[in-house]
C-alpha positions as CSV (number, residue, x, y, z in Angstrom):
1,X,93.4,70.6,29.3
2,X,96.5,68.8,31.1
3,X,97.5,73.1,30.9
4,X,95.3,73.7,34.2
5,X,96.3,70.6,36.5
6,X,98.1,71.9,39.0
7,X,99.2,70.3,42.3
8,X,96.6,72.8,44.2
9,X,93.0,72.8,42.5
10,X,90.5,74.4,43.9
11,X,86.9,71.9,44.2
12,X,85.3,74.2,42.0
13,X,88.3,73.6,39.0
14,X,88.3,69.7,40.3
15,X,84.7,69.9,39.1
16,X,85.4,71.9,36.0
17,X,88.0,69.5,34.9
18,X,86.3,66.3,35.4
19,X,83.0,67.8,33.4
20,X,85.8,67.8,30.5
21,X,87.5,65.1,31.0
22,X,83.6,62.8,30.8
23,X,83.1,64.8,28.5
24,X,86.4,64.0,26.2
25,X,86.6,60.4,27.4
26,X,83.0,59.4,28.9
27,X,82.2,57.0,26.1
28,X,85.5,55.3,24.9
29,X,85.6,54.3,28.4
30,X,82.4,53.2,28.8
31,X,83.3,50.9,26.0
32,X,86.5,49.8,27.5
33,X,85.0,49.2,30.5
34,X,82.5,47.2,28.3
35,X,85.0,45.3,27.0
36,X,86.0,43.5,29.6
37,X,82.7,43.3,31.4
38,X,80.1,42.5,28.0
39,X,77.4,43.7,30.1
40,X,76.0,47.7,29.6
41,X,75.0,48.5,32.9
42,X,77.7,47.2,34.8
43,X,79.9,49.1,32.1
44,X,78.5,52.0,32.9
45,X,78.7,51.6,36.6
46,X,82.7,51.0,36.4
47,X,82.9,53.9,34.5
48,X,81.5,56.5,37.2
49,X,83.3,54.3,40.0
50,X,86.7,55.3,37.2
51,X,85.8,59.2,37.0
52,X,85.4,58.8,40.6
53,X,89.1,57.4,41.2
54,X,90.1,60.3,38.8
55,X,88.4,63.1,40.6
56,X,90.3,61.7,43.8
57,X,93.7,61.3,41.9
58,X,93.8,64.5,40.3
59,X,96.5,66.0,42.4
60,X,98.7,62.9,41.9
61,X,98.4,63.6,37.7
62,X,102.4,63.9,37.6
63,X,102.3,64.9,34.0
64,X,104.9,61.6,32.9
65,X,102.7,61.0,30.1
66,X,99.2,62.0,28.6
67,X,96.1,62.5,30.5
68,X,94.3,60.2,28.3
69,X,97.1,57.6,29.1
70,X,96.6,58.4,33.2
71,X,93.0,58.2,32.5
72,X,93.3,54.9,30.9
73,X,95.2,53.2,33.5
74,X,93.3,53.9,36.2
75,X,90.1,52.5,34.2
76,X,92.4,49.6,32.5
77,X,93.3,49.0,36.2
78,X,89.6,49.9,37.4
79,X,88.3,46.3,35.3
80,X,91.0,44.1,36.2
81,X,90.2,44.6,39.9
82,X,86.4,44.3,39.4
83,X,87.4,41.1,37.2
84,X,88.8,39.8,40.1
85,X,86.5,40.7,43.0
86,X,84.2,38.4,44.5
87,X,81.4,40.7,43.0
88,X,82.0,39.7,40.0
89,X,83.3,35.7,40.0
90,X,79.7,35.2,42.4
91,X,77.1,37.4,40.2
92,X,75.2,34.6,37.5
93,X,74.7,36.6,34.2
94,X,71.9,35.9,32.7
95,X,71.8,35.7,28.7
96,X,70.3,38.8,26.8
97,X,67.5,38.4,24.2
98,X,68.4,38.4,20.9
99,X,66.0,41.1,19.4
100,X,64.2,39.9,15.9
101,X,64.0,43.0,13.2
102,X,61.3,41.9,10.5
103,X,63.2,42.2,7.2
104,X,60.8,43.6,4.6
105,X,63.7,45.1,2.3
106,X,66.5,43.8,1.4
107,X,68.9,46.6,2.8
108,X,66.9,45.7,6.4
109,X,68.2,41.9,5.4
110,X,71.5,43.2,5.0
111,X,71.5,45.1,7.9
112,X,70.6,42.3,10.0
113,X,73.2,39.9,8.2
114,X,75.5,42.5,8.8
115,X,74.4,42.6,12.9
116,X,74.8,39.3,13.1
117,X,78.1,38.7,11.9
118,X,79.0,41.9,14.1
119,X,77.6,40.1,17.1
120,X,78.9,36.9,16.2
121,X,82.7,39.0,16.1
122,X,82.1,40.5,19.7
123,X,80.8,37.2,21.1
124,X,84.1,35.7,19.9
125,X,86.0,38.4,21.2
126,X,84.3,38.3,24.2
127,X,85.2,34.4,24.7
128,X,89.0,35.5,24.7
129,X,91.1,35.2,27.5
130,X,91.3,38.8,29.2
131,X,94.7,39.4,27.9
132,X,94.3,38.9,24.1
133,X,90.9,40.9,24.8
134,X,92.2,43.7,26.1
135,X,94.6,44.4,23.1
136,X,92.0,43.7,20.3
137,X,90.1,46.1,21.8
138,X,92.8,48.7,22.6
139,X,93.5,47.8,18.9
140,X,91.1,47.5,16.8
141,X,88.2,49.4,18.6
142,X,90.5,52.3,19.8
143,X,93.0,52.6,17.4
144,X,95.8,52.9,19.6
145,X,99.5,51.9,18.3
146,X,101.2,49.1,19.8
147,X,103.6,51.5,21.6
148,X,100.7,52.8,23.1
149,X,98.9,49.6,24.5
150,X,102.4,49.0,25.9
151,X,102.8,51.6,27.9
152,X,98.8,51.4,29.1
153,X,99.2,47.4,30.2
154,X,102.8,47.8,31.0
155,X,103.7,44.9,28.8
156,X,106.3,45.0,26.4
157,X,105.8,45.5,23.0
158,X,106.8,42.4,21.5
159,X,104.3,40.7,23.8
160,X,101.5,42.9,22.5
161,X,102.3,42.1,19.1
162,X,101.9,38.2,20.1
163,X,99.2,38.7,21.9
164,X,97.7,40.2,19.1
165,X,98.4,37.8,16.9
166,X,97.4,35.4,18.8
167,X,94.1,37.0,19.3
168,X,93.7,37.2,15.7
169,X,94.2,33.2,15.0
170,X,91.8,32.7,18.0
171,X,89.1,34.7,16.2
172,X,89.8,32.9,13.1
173,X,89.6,29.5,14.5
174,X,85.9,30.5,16.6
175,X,84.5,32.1,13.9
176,X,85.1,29.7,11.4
177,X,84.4,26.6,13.6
């Protein structure tokens, strides 16, 4: 795919390319994007506002590293800033419903056990500061290296490791407490 960008596309192979790229990267960045937001519909939102930014920014792809990583960036980047808009610090969430599946099996019982804990896991991650959030995610949930988060956050990769660690005795601590 990064074969075809060119300094000079044509609208119709702007449009060709950005089918592929939501295509290729449409959900893992809804989930980033729902990782630093914990709400679905605003996720989904910063996403199209992100393919949006990458439709516009196509011709400034310089090629210095992956399209996935350029991609990332902008929508690592894309979060921050709605993080820190007024939108966001003056909108009052309201607190989802917690949905009740009758258990008449056992293997229902241990699927809601098993919900639980995983919902208990992403409320505690959700409670982290944004900067230990942001690498468990990258992490855990996208399976990127820590060179890799590095380069995304532009932090160095010591700090990531800390971070992570950090993170980690965090979770421990709130889950256990």
């Amino acid at each position: 795919m990064e074969e075809s960008i060119n300094g000079d596309l044509s609208i119709q192979n702007r449009e060709k390319l950005l089918n592929q790229l939501m295509d290729e990267y449409g959900q893992s960045l809804l989930h980033l994007a729902y990782s630093y937001v914990g709400r679905r519909e605003i996720a989904e939102d910063l996403t199209q506002e992100i393919f949006v930014k990458c439709y516009q920014k196509l011709d400034q792809y310089q090629k210095r590293s992956s399209l996935k990583s350029w991609i990332w960036r902008i929508a690592i980047n894309h979060c921050k800033d709605y993080l820190r808009s007024w939108h966001h610090k003056h909108i009052v969430f309201s607190e989802e419903e917690v949905r009740h599946i009758p258990s008449a099996e056992k293997e229902v019982e241990n699927q809601v056990i098993q919900k639980d804990e995983d919902q208990e896991l992403v409320k505690a991650v959700f409670h982290l500061p944004d900067k230990y959030r942001e690498v468990i995610y990258l992490y855990y949930f996208e399976e990127l290296s820590i060179k890799e988060i590095s380069g995304l956050i532009d932090v160095n990769q010591n700090t990531i490791k800390t971070r992570l660690k950090r993170a980690k005795e965090l979770l421990k601590i709130s889950l256990e407490g």
